[in-house]
C-alpha positions in Angstrom: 8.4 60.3 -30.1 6.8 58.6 -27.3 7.5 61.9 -24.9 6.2 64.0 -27.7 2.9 62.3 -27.3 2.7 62.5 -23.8 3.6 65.8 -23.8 0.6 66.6 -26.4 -1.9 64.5 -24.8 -0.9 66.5 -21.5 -1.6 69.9 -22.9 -4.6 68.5 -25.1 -6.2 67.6 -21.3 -5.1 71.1 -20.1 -6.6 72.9 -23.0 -9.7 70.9 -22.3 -10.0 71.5 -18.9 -9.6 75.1 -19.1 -12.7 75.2 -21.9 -14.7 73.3 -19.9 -14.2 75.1 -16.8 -14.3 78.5 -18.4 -18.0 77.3 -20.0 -19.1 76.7 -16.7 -18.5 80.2 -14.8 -21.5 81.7 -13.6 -22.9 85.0 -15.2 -22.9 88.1 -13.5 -25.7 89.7 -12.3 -27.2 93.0 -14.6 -26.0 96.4 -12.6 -29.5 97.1 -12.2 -30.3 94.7 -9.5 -27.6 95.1 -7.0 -28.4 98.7 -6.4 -31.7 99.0 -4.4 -33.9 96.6 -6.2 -34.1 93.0 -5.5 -35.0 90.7 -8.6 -36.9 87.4 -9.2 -38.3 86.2 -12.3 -39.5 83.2 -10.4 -43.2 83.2 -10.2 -43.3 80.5 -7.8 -40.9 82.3 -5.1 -42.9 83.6 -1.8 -40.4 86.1 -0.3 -40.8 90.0 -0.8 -38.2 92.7 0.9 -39.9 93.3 4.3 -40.3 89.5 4.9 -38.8 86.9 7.2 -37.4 83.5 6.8 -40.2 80.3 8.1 -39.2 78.3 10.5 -37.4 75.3 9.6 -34.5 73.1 11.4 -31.7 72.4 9.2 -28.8 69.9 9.9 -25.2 71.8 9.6 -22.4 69.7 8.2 -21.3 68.2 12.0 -25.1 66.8 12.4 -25.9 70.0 14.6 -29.5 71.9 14.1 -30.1 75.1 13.4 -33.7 77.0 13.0 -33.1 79.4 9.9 -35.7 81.6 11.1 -33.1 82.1 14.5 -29.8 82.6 12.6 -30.4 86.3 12.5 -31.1 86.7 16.1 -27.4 88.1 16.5 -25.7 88.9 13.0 -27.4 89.9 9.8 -27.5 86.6 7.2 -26.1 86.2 3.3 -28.4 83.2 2.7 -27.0 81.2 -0.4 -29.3 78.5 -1.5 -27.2 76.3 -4.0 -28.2 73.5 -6.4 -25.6 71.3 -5.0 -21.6 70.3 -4.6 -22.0 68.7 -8.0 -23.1 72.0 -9.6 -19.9 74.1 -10.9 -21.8 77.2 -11.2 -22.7 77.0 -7.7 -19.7 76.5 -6.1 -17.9 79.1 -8.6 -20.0 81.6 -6.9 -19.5 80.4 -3.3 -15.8 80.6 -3.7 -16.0 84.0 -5.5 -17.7 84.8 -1.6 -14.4 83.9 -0.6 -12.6 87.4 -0.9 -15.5 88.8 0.7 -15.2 87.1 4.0 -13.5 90.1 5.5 -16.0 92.7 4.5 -18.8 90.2 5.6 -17.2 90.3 8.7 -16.9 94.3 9.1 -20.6 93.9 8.8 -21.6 91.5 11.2 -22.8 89.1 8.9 -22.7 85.6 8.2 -22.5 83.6 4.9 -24.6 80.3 5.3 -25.0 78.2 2.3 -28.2 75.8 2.1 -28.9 72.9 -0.8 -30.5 69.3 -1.0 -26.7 67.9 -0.4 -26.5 65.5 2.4 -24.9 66.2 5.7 -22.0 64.0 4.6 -21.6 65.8 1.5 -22.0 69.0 3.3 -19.0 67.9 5.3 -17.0 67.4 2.3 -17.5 71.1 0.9 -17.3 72.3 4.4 -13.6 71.4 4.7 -13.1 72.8 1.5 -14.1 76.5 2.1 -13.6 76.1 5.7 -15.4 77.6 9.0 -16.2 81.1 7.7 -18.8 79.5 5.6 -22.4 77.4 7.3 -23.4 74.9 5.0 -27.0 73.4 5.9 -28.5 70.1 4.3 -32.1 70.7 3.3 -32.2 67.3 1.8 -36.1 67.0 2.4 -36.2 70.3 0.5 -38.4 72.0 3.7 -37.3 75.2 3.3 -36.8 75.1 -0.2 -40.5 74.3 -1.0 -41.5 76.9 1.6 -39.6 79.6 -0.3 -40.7 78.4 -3.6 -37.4 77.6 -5.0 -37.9 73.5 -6.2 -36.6 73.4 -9.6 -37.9 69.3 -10.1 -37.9 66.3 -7.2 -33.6 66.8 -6.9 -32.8 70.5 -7.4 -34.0 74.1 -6.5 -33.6 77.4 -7.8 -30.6 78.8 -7.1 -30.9 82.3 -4.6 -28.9 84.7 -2.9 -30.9 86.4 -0.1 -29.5 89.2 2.8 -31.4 88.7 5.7 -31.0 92.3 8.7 -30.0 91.2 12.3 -33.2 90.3 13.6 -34.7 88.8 10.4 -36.1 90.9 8.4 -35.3 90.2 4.2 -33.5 93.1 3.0 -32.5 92.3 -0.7 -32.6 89.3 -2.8 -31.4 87.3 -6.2 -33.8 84.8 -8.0 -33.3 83.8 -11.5 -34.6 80.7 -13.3 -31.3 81.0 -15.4 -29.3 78.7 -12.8 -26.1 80.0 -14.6 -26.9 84.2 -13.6 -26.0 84.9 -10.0 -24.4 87.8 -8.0 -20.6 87.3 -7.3 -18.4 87.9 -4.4 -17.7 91.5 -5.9 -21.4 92.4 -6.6 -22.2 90.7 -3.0 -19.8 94.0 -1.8 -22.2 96.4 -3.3 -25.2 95.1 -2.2 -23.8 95.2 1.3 -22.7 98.5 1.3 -26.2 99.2 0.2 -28.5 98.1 2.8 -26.1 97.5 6.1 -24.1 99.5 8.5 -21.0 98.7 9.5 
């Protein structure tokens, strides 16, 4: 009998993971905005295609600086700003980016991932998707504010941004519905559509 339980209370935490984990996958992104047109229904969010990133010095996860605005000098940029490790939905999408490493690759573009999160947290979630991925701590929410992207005093807006090789915004992904964001798979179209290999 006592086996039995276990047994039930085993699956019952299963079941209940599963549910929970399922409730918290991030929504895809409408067809419409990965072709050509970029999309934000975030009045308070300054960039337009054409644009380029301010200049702001970011900590990476190993205490070394980076300017944003120079990260495009050599490789075009998939700029992910996140609401934080904590946030399921955001790291659901940055590990759907994980089958997508290879074609970011074939176009000369690198995936760097920017929230509030400390440098030591950063250094947490950079050993778990590993080297391919740049996570920057923008824990004084600099850049953040500068795009327009502060949600409240903790948390921004979540985006997804593709930056050319030499800066200049081609397409972005705003929402104010922190669950809606472009997966891995979408990511591949939106590629396709504005770089060269």
């Amino acid at each position: 009998m006592f086996n039995q339980i276990k047994l039930l209370k085993g699956a019952f935490i299963t079941l209940c993971t599963a549910t929970l984990l399922a409730a918290c996958t991030a929504a895809s992104v409408d067809k419409q905005h990965i072709g050509e047109d970029s999309y934000s229904n975030l009045d308070s969010f300054v960039l337009t295609t054409g644009d380029r990133l301010p200049s702001v010095t970011l900590n990476d996860s190993q205490g070394q600086q980076h300017n944003v605005s120079s990260l495009s000098d050599n490789q075009n940029i998939l700029l992910v700003v996140y609401r934080g490790e904590w946030c399921p939905f955001c790291i659901g999408q940055l590990e759907s980016f994980e089958n997508v490493l290879p074609e970011l690759k074939n176009y000369n573009t690198r995936l760097v991932a920017i929230s509030p999160d400390s440098q030591a947290t950063n250094k947490n979630t950079q050993r778990k998707f590993g080297l391919d991925y740049l996570f920057l701590s923008d824990a004084k929410m600099k850049l953040i504010d500068e795009l327009g992207l502060r949600k409240n005093d903790k948390v921004p807006h979540p985006a997804t941004i593709l930056i050319s090789k030499g800066g200049e915004v081609l397409w972005y992904y705003v929402d104010k519905d922190f669950k809606t964001r472009p997966t891995g798979e979408q990511m591949k179209a939106v590629l396709k559509q504005n770089l060269t290999k």
